[in-house]
C-alpha positions as CSV (number, residue, x, y, z in Angstrom):
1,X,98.9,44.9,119.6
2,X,101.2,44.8,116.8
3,X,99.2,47.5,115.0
4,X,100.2,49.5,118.3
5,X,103.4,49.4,118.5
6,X,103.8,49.7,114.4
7,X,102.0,53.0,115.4
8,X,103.8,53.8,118.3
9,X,107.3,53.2,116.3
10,X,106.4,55.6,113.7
11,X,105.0,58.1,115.9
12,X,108.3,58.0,117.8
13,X,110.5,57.8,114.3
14,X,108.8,60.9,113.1
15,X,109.6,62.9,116.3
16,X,113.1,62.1,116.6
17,X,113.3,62.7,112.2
18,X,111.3,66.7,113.6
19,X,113.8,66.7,116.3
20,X,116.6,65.9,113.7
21,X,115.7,68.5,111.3
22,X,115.3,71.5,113.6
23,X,118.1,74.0,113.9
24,X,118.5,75.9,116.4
25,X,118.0,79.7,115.8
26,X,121.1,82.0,115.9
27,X,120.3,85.2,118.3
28,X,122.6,88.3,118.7
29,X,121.0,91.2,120.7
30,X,122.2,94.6,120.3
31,X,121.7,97.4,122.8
32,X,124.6,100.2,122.8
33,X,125.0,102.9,125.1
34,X,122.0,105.0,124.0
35,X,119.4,101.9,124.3
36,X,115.7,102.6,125.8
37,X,114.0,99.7,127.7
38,X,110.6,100.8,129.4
39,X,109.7,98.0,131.3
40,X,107.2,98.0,134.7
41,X,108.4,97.3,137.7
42,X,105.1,96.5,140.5
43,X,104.5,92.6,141.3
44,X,102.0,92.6,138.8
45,X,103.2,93.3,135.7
46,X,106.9,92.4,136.5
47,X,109.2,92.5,133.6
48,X,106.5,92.8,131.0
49,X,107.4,96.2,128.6
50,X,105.4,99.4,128.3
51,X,104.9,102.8,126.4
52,X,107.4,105.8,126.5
53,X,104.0,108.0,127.6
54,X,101.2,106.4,129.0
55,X,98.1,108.7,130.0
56,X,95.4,107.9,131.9
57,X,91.6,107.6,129.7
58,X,90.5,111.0,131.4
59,X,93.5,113.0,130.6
60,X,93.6,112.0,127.1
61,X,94.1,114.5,124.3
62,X,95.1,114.7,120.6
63,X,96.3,117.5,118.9
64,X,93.6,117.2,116.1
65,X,90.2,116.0,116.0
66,X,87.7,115.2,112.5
67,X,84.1,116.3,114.6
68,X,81.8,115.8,111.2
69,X,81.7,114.5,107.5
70,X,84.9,112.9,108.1
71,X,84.8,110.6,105.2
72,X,83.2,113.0,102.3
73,X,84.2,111.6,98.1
74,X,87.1,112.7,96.7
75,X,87.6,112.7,93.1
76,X,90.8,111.7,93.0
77,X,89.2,108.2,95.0
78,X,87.3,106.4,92.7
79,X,85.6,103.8,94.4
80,X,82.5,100.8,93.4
81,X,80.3,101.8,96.9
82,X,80.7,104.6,98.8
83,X,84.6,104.2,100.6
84,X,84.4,100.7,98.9
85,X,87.0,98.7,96.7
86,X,88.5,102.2,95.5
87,X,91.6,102.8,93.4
88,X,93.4,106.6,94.1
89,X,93.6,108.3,90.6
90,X,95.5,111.0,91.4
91,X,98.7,112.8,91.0
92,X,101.6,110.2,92.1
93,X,104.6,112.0,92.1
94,X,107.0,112.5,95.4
95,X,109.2,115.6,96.3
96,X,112.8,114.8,94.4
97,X,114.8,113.4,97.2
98,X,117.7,111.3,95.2
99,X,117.5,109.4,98.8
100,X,118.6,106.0,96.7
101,X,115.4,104.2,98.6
102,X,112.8,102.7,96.1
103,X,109.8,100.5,97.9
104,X,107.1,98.8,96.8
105,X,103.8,99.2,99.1
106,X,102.5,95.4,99.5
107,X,99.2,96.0,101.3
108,X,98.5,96.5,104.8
109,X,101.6,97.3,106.3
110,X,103.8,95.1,104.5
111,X,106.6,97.0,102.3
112,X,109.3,95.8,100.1
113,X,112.4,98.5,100.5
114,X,115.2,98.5,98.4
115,X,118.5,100.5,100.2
116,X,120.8,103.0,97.9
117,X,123.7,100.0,98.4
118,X,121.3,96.9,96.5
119,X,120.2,95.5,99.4
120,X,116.5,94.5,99.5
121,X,114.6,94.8,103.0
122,X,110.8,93.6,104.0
123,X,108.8,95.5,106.7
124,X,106.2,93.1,108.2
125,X,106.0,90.6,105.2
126,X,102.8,88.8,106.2
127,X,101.4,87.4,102.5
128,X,98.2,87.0,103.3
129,X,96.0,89.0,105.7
130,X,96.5,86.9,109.0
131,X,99.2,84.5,110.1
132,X,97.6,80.9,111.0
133,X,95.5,80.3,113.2
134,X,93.6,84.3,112.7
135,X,93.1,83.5,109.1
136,X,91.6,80.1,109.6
137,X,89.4,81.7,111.8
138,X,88.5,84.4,109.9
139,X,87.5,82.2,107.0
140,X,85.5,79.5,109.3
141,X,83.6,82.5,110.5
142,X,82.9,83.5,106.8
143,X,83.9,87.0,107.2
144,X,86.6,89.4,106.0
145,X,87.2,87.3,102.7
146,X,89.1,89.7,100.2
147,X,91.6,88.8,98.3
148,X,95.1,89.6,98.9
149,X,96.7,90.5,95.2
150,X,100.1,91.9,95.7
151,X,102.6,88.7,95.8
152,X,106.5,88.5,95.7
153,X,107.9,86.1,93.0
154,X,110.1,83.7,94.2
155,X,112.9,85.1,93.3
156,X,112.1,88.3,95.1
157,X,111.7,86.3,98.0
158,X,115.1,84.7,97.4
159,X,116.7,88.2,97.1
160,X,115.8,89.3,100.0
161,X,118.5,90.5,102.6
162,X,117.1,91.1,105.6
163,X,113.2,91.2,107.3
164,X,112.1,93.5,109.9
165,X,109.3,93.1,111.8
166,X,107.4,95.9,114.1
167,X,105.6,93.4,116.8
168,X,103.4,90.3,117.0
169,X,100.2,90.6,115.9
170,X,99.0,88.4,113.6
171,X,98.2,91.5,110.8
172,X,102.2,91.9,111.3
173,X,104.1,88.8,112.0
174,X,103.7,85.5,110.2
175,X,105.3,82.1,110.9
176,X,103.6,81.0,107.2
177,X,105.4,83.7,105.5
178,X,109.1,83.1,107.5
179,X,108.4,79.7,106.3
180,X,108.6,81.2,102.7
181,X,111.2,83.4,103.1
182,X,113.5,80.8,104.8
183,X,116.8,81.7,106.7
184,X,119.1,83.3,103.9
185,X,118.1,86.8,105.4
186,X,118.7,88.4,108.6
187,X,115.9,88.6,110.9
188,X,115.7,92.0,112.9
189,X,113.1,91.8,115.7
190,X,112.4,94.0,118.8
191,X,113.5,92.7,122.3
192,X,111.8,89.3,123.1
193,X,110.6,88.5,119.9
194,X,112.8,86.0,118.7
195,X,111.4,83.8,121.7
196,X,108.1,83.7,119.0
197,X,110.5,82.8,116.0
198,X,110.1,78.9,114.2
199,X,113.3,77.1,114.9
200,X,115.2,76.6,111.4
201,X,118.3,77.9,111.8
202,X,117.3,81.6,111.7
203,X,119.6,84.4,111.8
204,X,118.4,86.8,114.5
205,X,119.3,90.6,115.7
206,X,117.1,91.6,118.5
207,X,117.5,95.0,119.2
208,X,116.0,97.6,122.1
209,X,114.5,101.3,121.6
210,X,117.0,103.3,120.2
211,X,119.7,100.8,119.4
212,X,121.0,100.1,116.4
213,X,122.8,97.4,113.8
214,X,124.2,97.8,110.5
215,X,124.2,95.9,107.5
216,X,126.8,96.6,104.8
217,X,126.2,100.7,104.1
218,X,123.0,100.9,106.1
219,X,122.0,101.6,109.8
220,X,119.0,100.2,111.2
221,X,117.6,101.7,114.1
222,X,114.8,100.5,116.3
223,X,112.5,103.3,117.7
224,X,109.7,103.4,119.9
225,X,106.3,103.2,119.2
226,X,103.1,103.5,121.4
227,X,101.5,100.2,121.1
228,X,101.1,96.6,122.5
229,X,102.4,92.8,122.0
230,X,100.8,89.9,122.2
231,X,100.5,86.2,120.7
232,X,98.9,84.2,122.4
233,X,96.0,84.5,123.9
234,X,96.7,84.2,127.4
235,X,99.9,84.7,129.8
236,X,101.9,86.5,127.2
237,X,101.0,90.2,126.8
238,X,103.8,92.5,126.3
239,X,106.2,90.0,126.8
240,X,108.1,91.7,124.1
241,X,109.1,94.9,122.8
242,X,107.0,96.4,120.2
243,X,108.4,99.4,118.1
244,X,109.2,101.2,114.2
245,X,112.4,101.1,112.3
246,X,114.5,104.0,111.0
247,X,116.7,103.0,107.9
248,X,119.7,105.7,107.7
249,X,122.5,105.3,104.6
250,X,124.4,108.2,103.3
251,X,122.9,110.7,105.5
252,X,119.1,109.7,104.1
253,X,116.3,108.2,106.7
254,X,113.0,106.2,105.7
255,X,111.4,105.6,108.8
256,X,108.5,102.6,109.1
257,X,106.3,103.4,112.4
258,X,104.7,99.9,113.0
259,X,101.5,100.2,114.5
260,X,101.0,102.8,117.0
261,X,98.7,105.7,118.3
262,X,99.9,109.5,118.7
263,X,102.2,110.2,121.3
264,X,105.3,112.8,122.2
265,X,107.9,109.5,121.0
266,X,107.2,111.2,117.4
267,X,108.8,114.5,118.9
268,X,111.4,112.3,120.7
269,X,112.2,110.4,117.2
270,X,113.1,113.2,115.1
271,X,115.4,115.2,118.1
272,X,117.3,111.9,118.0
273,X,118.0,111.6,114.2
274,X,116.5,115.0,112.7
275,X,113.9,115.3,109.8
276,X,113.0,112.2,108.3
277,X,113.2,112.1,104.3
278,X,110.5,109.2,104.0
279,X,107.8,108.3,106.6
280,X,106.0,105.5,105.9
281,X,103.0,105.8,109.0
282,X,99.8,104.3,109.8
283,X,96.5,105.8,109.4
284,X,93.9,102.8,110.0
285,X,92.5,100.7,112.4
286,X,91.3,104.0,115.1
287,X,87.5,103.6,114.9
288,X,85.8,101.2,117.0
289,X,82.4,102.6,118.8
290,X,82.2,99.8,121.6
291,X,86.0,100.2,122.4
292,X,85.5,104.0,123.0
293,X,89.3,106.1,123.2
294,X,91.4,102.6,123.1
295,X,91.6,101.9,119.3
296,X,92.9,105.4,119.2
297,X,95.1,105.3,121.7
298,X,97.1,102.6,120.2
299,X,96.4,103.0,116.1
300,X,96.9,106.6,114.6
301,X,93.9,108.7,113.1
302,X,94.4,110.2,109.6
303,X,95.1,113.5,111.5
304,X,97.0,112.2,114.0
305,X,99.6,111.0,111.1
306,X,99.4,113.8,109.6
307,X,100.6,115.8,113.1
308,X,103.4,113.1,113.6
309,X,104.5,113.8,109.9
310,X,105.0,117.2,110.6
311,X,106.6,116.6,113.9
312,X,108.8,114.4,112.5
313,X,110.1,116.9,109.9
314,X,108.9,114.0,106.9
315,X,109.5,115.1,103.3
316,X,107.2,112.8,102.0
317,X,104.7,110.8,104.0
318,X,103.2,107.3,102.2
319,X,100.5,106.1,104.3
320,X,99.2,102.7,104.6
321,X,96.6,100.5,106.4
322,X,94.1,101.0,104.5
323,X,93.3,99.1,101.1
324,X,90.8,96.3,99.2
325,X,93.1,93.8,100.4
326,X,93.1,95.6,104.2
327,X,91.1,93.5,107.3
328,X,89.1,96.9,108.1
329,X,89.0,96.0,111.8
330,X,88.1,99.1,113.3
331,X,87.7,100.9,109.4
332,X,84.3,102.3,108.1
333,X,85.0,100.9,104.7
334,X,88.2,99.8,102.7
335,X,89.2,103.2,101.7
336,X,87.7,105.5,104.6
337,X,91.0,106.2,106.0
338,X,92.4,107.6,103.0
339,X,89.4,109.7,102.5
340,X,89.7,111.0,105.9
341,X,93.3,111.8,105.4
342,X,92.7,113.9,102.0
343,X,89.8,115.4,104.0
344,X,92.4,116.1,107.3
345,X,95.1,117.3,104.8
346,X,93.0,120.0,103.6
347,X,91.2,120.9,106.7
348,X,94.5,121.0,109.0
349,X,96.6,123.0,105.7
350,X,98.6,120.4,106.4
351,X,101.9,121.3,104.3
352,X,103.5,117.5,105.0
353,X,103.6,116.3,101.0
354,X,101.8,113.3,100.7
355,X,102.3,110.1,98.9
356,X,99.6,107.8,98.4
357,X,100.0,104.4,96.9
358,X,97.0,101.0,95.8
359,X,98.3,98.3,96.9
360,X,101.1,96.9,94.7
361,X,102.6,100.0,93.5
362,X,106.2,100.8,93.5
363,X,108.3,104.3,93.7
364,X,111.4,105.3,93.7
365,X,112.6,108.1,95.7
């Protein structure tokens, strides 16, 4: 009996000490005048968010398609297999764009962006390749285990100013890494997300499609993307908004798409703001032969990208997504994207200059 309530007085110490050391977050949302929110209407789906364009499987249609030998060797991809644990050897070297944005590519989708005013910015920090409890799992099942080598020191993380993040998935959004990066920065999320944030005393912007915040010298604009959101896995699907950031300072754009497939928002994006000086998109993720057109729909092809960069007027494209340290769900092989993409490039005469980056490396543009 004793023994019990010993127990049942620490249990209860402990929660009121949890209690006493949680902050509670600090949440602006900005919309403005010009703000998009594409939500559905119909008893079913009530209030839950949607895509800009949504087409129905049978009317479905890309500008571009790879029909064969979509994946041939390229000799600037030096890789141990076939598509496997590659390193790009070629020619590194962006149009000159004296935009003041330098970045370092982190893997996956994760970027480190530092603004022409000092300021240092993370797109989708997630150090690791899942948030908890995706990379338990992954592990437990004994699958996907490659390492993830591009890390921040902690001073890096201490510098940082501000963290943006595109949507929820796990790939994308990671209460581990929030943990590490603390509450010193600003947190800009899309609508709904900061209902998914730890409570520590986080600073918070929420923004919707097409709004926009500033911080010191530089604009940050949230965009659409075609996509989804989810956490959990049940009760909460598209319970938030979902969408890319467009960084704007002295007349200069970098635009980040998050995850998305093809759709006419690309068109939309660059009659809003004009031609974008540094597109950092997707080309990962699309190939999935049990899921059939839905992987595309929602993850851009190589040649897709490659389309968007040239409706988005980009002067340099840097793809990402694919990688040794990427989760290949839905990928061939670690590096199969980026051989399709060299491939596409060529095939399409696409004349969209292309960056491409390992995992790790920096540039300054």
């Amino acid at each position: 009996m004793k023994l019990s309530l010993i127990s049942a007085g620490l249990l209860l110490g402990s929660t009121l000490l949890l209690n006493a050391c949680s902050t509670p977050n600090k949440i602006q949302r900005h919309l403005g005048k010009d703000a998009v929110i594409e939500q559905f209407t119909d008893a079913e789906h009530q209030g839950t968010y949607r895509n800009l364009y949504r087409t129905p499987v049978e009317q479905r249609q890309y500008p571009a398609n790879c029909e064969a030998d979509c994946y041939p060797a390229h000799q600037a991809v030096e890789c141990k297999t076939p598509g496997q644990d590659c390193r790009y050897t070629g020619v590194q070297q962006a149009p000159l764009l004296n935009s003041g944005f330098s970045l370092q590519w982190l893997g996956h989708a994760s970027f480190l962006v530092k603004t022409p005013d000092g300021q240092q910015l993370l797109f989708d920090p997630v150090f690791g390749q899942f948030d908890w409890p995706v990379n338990w799992a992954q592990h437990l099942a004994g699958i996907i285990k490659r390492p993830y080598t591009p890390t921040l020191t902690a001073e890096q993380l201490a510098a940082t100013d501000a963290v943006l993040y595109s949507h929820l998935h796990y790939d994308h959004f990671s209460h581990a890494s929030i943990k590490q990066l603390g509450n010193s920065p600003t947190y800009y999320l899309p609508l709904g997300m900061a209902d998914y944030m730890p409570e520590a005393g986080y600073n918070i912007i929420e923004q919707a499609w097409y709004s926009h915040s500033t911080l010191g010298e530089l604009n940050i604009h949230l965009v659409p993307a075609h996509h989804f959101n989810s956490r959990k896995l049940f009760n909460d699907h598209n319970q938030a908004m979902w969408g890319g950031w467009l960084l704007e300072q002295n007349g200069k754009t970098l635009f980040f798409a998050g995850d998305t497939g093809y759709s006419a928002h690309f068109k939309d994006i660059q009659q809003k703001y004009g031609d974008i000086d540094i597109c950092l998109l997707p080309i990962a993720s699309y190939h999935h032969d049990t899921d059939g057109d839905w992987y595309r729909y929602v993850h851009t092809t190589p040649e897709d990208a490659l389309i968007a960069a040239n409706e988005l007027g980009c002067k340099v494209m840097i793809p990402w997504g694919y990688g040794n340290a990427s989760w290949q769900m839905g990928d061939i092989s670690s590096h199969s994207p980026l051989l399709r993409l060299l491939h596409m490039q060529q095939h399409l005469k696409s004349q969209v200059p292309l960056l491409i980056l390992n995992e790790g490396d920096s540039v300054q543009l």
